[in-house]
N, C-alpha and C positions, 0 to 999 in steps of 0.2 A: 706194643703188647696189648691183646684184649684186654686186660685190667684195667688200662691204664685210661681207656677210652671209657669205661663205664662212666655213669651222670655225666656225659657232655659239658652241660650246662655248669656244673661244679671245676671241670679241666682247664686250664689254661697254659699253654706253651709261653714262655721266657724265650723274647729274642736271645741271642748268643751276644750280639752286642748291648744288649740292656744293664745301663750303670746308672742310678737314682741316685747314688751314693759320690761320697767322694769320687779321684779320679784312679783310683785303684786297679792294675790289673782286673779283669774279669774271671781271665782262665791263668793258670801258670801250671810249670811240670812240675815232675816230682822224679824221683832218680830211677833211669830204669830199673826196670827187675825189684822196683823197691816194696811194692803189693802191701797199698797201704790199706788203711780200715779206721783207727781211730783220729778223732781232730780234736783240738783243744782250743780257747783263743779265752785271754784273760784281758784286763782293763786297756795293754797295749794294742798296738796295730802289728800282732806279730802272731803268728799258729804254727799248731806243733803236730804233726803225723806219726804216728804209730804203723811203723812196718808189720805187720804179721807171719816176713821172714824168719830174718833172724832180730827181730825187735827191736833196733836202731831206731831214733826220733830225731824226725830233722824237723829242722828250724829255716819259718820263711816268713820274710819281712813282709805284710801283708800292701805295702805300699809301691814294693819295687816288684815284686815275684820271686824277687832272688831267695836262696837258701842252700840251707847245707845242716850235713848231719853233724848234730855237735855230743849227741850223748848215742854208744857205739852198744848194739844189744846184745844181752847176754847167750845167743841163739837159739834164743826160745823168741812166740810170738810177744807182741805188744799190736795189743787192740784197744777197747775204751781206750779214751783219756780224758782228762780235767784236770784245770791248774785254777788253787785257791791264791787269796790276795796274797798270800808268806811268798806268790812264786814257784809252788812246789807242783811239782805233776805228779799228780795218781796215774799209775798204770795196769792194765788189766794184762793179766797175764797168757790167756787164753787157756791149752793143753795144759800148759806146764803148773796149771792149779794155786797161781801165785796172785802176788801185786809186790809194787814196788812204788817208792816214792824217789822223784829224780828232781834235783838241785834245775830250775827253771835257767838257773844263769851261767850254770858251768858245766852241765852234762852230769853231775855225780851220784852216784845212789846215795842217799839217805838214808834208806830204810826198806829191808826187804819183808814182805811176810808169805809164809805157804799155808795157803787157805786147808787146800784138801790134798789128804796123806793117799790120796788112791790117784788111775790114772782117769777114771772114769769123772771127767772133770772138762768145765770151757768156764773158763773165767772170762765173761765178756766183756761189761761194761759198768762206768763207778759214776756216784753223782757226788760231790760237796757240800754237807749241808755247812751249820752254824756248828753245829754240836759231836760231829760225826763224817767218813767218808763211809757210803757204803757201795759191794760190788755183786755183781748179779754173776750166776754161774750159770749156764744153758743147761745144764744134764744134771741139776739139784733142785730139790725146793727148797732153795735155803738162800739166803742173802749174807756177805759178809762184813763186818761193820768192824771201821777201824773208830774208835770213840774215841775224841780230841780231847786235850788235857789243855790246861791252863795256857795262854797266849799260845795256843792251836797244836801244845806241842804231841807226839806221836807216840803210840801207846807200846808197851812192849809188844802185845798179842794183838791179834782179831778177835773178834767172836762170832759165832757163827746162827744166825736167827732163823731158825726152821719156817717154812712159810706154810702157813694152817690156811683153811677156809676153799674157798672159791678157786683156789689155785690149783690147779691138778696136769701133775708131771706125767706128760707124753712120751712115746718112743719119735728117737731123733735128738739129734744135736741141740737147735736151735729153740730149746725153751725160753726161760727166761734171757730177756736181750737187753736192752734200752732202760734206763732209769734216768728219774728225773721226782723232783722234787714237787709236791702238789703248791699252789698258787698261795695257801693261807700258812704253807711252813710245816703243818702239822703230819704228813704224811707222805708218804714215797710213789711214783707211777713205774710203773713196771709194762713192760710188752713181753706178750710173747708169740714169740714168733711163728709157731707151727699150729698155729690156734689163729690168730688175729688178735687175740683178745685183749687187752687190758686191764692193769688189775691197781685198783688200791690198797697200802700195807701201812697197818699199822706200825709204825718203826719200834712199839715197845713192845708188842706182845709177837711179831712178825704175822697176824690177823690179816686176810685177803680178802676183797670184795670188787666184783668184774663193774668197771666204770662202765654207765650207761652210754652209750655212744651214740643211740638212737636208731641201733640198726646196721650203726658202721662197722663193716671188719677189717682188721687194719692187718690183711695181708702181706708179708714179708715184712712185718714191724721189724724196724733196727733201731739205729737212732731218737732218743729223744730228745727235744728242748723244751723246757718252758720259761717265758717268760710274760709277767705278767698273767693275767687267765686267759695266754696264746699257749698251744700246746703246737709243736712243729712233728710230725712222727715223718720217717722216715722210711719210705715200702720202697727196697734195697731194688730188687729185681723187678717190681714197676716200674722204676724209673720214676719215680714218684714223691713229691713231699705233701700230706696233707697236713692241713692248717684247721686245729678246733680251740674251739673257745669254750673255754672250763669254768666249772663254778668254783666259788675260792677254795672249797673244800676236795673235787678233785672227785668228787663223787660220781659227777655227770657232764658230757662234753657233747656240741654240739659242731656239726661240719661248717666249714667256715668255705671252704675252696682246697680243690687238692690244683698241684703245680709239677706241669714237666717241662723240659728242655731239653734242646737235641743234640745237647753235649753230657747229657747224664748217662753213663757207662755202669748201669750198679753203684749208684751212689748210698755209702754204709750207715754214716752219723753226719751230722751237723753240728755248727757252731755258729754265732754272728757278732758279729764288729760292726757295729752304727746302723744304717740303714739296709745291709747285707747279710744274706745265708751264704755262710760258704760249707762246701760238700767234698769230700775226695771220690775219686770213681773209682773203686773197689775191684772193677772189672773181670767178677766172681765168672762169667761166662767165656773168659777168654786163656788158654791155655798160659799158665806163665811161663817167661824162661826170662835167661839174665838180662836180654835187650827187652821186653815187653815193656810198653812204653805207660808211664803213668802221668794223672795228673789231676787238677783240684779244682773248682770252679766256683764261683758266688752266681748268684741270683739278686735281685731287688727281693726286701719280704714283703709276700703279697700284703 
């Protein structure tokens, strides 16, 4: 893709055999017809896919490839995901204007919540803080925050944090996408998607301010990671992960290198275990049906 080629000098292709890491699979499937989108990956060597069928999350051993679906969905989608240390997975609901919290070890719901009472809703993706799970909706300016209670336990309700400032809701799907936690704790990063833009949120007041990027626009923003002041975004339909380096407050980021490979089919979100990104390929440009064939891949982090 033209995109993808832009700064030369800043692109880098990933062999398809490049492993830095452990001796872990590289690539592995994922079940046909399964049309995944969200990944998760906690302290273990093990990640979790969010179907956007009918919302099934299988489970794959990040050491063998193997897997299988252990928790069965409610046939609505499952997109974001994220699992805190209890084990528990947050799930975004997508359409169905929901989230759900599911048992890491046995497939079981714990906890449902319905964010929004209309249809005009995409619940996309959720971050983990200390204090809070919060989830982004594409077609609101609102963020939905489930606030932790004493040893992380789960609230009866959401609440729901209108997003003021710099943030201004477009026609289309794909507003807000991707969250992720700013570097100093203090604040939340947000993409959106039919903008490029990036935004800083105040998590009390839900206050918005576009991170300076230096110019960058981070077209088809999905996925975000941050670790450390590494910020990973994720530009779906480029084919694309670029890599910036944040200041601790999340204010201002600057280009580090963007990364593709020639096994990236629409890759949605990220995740990483040790010295590895791993990505599922989304494969939003290819017609689904029950045999379409899926599957997941790691990278080295630049």
């Amino acid at each position: 893709m033209a995109a993808v080629v832009l700064g030369l000098s800043l692109v880098s292709a990933v062999p398809a055999t490049a492993d830095h890491g452990r001796a872990f699979p590289t690539e592995f499937a994922l079940p046909n017809g399964f049309l995944p989108e969200g990944i998760a990956i906690g302290r273990e060597p093990t990640a979790y896919f969010g179907s956007r069928g009918d919302g099934s999350i299988y489970r794959v051993d990040l050491r063998t490839g193997t897997g299988s679906v252990f928790s069965q969905g409610p046939g609505t989608s499952s997109v974001g995901l994220k699992i805190d240390s209890r084990k528990r997975l947050f799930v975004a609901g997508g359409g169905a204007g929901n989230g759900r919290v599911v048992d890491a070890r046995s497939g079981a719901i714990l906890k449902s919540y319905q964010f929004s009472p209309d249809a005009d809703t995409f619940v996309n993706d959720v971050v983990v803080t200390d204090k809070a799970v919060w989830f982004t909706d594409s077609r609101k300016s609102v963020l939905y925050k489930l606030a932790l209670g004493r040893g992380g336990s789960l609230p009866a309700e959401a609440i729901t944090v209108p997003l003021t400032g710099a943030f201004v809701l477009t026609p289309g799907v794909n507003n807000a996408n991707g969250i992720a936690e700013t570097p100093d704790g203090r604040a939340l990063l947000v993409v959106q998607s039919n903008t490029g833009k990036l935004f800083r949120v105040d998590p009390r007041s839900g206050a918005t301010e576009e991170v300076d990027l230096g110019g960058e626009v981070l077209t088809n923003g999905d996925g975000l990671l941050v670790e450390g002041r590494t910020l990973y975004v994720v530009q779906n339909r480029l084919n694309t992960v670029a890599e910036f380096s944040l200041n601790r407050g999340g204010t201002s980021g600057t280009l580090v290198t963007k990364v593709t490979d020639p096994r990236f089919d629409v890759p949605t979100t990220v995740a990483s275990f040790g010295k590895k990104l791993y990505l599922p390929n989304a494969r939003f440009t290819t017609p689904p049906t029950p045999e379409t064939t899926y599957n997941a891949v790691s990278i080295p982090k630049p």
